[in-house]
C-alpha positions as CSV (number, residue, x, y, z in Angstrom):
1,X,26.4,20.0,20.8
2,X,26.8,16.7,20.0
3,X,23.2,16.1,22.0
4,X,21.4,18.5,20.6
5,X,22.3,17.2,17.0
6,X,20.8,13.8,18.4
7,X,18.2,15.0,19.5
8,X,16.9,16.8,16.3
9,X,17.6,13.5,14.4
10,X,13.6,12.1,13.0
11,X,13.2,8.7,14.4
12,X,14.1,6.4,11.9
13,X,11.2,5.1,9.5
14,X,10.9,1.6,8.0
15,X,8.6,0.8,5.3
16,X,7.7,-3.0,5.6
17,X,7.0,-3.2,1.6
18,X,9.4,-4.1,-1.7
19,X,6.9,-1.6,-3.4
20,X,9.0,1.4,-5.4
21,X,5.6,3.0,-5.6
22,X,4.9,3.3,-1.7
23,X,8.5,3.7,-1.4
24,X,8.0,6.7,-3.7
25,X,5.6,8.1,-2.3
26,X,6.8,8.9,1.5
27,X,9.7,10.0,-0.3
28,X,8.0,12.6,-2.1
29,X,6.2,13.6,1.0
30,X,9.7,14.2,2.2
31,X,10.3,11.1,4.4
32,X,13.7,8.7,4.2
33,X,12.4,5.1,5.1
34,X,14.7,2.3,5.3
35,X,13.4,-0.6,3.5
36,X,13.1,-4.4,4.8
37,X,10.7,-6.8,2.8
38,X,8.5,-8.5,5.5
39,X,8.7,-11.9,3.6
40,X,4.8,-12.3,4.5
41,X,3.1,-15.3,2.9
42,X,-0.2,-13.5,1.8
43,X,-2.1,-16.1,0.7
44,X,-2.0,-17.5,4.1
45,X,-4.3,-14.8,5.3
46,X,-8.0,-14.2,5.4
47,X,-10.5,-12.3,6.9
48,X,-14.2,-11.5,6.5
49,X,-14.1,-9.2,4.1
50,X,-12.1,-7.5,1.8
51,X,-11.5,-4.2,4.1
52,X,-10.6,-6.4,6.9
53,X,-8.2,-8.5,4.7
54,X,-6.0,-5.5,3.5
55,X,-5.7,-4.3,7.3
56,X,-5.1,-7.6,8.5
57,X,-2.2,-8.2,5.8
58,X,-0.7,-4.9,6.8
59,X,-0.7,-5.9,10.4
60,X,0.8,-9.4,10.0
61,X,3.8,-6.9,7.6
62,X,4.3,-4.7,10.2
63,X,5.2,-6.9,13.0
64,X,7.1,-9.4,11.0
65,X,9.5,-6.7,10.2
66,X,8.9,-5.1,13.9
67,X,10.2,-8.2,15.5
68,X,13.7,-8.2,13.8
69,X,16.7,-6.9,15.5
70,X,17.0,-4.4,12.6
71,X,13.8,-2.5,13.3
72,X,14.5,-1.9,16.8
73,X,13.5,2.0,18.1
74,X,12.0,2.7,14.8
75,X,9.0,3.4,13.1
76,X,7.4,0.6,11.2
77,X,4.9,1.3,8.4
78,X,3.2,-1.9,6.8
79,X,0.4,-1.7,3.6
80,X,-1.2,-3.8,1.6
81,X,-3.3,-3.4,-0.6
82,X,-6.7,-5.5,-2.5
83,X,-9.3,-4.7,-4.8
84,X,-12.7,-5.0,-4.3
85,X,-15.3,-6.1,-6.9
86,X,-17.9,-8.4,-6.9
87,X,-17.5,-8.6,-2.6
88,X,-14.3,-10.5,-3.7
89,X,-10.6,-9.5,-2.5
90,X,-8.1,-9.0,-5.5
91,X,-4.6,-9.2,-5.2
92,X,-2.1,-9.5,-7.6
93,X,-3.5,-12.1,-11.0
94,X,-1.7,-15.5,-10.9
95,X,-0.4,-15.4,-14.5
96,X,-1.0,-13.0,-17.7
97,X,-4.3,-15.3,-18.3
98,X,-6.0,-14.6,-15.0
99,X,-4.8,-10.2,-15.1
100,X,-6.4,-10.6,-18.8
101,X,-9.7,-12.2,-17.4
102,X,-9.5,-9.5,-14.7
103,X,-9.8,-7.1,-17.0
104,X,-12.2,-7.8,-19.2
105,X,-14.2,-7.8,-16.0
106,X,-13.7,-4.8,-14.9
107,X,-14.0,-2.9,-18.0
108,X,-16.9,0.0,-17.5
109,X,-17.4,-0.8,-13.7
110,X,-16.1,0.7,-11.1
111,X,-14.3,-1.3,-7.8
112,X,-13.1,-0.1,-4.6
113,X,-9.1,0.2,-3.8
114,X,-8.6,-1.1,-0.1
115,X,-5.3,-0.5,1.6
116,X,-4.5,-1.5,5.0
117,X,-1.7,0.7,6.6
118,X,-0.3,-0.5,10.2
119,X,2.4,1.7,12.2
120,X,4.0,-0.4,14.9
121,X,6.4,1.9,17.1
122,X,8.7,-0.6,18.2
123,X,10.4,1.7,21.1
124,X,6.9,2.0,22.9
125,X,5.5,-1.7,21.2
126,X,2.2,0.3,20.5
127,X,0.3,-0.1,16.8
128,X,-2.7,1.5,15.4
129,X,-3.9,0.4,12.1
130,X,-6.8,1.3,9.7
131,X,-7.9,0.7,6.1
132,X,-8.3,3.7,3.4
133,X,-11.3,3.0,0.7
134,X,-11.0,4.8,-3.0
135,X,-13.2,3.9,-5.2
136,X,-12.1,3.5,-9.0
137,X,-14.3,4.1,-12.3
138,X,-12.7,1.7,-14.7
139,X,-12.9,2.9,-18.8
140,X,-13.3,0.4,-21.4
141,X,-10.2,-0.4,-23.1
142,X,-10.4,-2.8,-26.1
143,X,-9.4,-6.3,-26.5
144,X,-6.7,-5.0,-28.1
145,X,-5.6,-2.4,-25.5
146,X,-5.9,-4.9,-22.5
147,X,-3.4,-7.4,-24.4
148,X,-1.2,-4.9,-25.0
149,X,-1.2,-3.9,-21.6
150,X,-1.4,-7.6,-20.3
151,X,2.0,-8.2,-22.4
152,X,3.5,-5.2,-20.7
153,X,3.9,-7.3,-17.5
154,X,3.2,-4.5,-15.4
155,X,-0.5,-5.8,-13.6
156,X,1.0,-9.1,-12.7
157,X,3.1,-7.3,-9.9
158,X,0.2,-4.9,-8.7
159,X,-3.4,-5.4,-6.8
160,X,-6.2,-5.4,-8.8
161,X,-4.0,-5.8,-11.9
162,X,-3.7,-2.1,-12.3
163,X,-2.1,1.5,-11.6
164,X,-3.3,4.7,-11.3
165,X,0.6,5.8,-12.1
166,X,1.6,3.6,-14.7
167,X,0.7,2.3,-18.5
168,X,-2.8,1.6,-17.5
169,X,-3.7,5.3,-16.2
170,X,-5.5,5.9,-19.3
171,X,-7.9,3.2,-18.5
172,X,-8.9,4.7,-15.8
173,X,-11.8,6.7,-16.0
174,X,-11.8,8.7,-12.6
175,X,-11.5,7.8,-8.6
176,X,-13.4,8.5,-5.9
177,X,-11.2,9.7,-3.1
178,X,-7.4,9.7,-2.2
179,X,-5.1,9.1,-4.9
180,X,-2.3,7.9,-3.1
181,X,-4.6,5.4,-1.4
182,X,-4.5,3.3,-4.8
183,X,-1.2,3.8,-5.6
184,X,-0.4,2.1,-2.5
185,X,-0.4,4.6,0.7
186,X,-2.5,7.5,1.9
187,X,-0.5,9.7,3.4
188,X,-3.3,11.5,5.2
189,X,-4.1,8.6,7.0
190,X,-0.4,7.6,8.0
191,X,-0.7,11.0,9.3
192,X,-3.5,10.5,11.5
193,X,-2.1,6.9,12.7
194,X,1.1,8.7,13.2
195,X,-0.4,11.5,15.4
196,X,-2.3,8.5,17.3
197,X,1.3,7.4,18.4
198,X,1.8,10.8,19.5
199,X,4.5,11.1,16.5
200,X,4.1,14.4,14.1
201,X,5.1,13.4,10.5
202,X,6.7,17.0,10.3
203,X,9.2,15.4,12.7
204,X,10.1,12.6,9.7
205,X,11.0,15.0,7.1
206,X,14.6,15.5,6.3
């Protein structure tokens, strides 16, 4: 009996990310990840472009976290995600000057959300990884408005220096694609990396 209870156990899912919002949302999908913060120095990284960046900064997440003793037989999930306008890779603004600037940029234009998602199966050592595009129609909050929302502290801990799910949703005019993607993980493409693995995410849910 005690086998058979084993045995119906999901493997054990690890979300290499300190976001509450990814962390949210595979728990709404019905998943229980453990987190570990991957300690990544992201500035560190580059790539050719944007959409190679955000995959490339998920990869180097996923295996810093899949090499620890911690992490061993499980499933590793690593995202991260960059905004890009202008051909330029956003991350998080350096201080409340630089998300205000950002902004003011962005205001009436529309960028594209790039996340990077890696899944490193650490009992087989296979990964597959792959970068999910959304495209966002920013509005055109006032002077005003982006202060206020500056002073709010919320974009200096977020790519782009926005959310689609917090106090700057209503300066955002419409999106082009998955919604989950900008938030910070699509879960139809975690899917797909998952079923590349040969894993079923039905198998995750508790």
């Amino acid at each position: 009996m005690a086998g058979m209870t084993e045995a119906a156990r999901p493997r054990r899912l690890v979300l290499a990310s300190q976001s509450p919002a990814r962390l949210g949302l595979l728990r709404q999908a019905g998943l229980a990840p453990e987190v570990v913060v991957s300690g990544v120095d992201e500035d560190a990284l580059t790539a050719a472009t944007p959409e190679e960046l955000a995959r490339v900064l998920a990869e180097a997440k996923a295996a810093a976290v899949a090499a620890r003793p911690e992490a061993a037989g499980a499933l590793v999930v690593g995202c991260d995600s960059v905004l890009e306008l202008d051909g330029r890779a956003l991350g998080k603004p350096a201080d409340a000057e630089d998300a205000t600037a950002r902004w003011k940029s962005m205001r009436g234009r529309s960028g594209v959300l790039r996340t990077g998602h890696c899944v490193i199966d650490t009992a087989t050592g296979r990964q597959v990884s792959a970068t999910a595009s959304t495209t966002v129609r920013f509005g055109e909050p006032s002077d005003d408005e982006v202060a206020a929302y500056v002073a709010s502290g919320e974009p200096l801990y977020v790519a782009g220096a926005f959310t689609l799910d917090g106090r700057s949703a209503p300066f955002i005019d419409g999106i082009d694609g998955d919604p989950g993607n900008v938030i910070g993980l699509s879960l139809p493409l975690f899917r797909r990396l998952l079923a590349d693995l040969g894993v079923a995410i039905t198998d995750l849910w508790t």
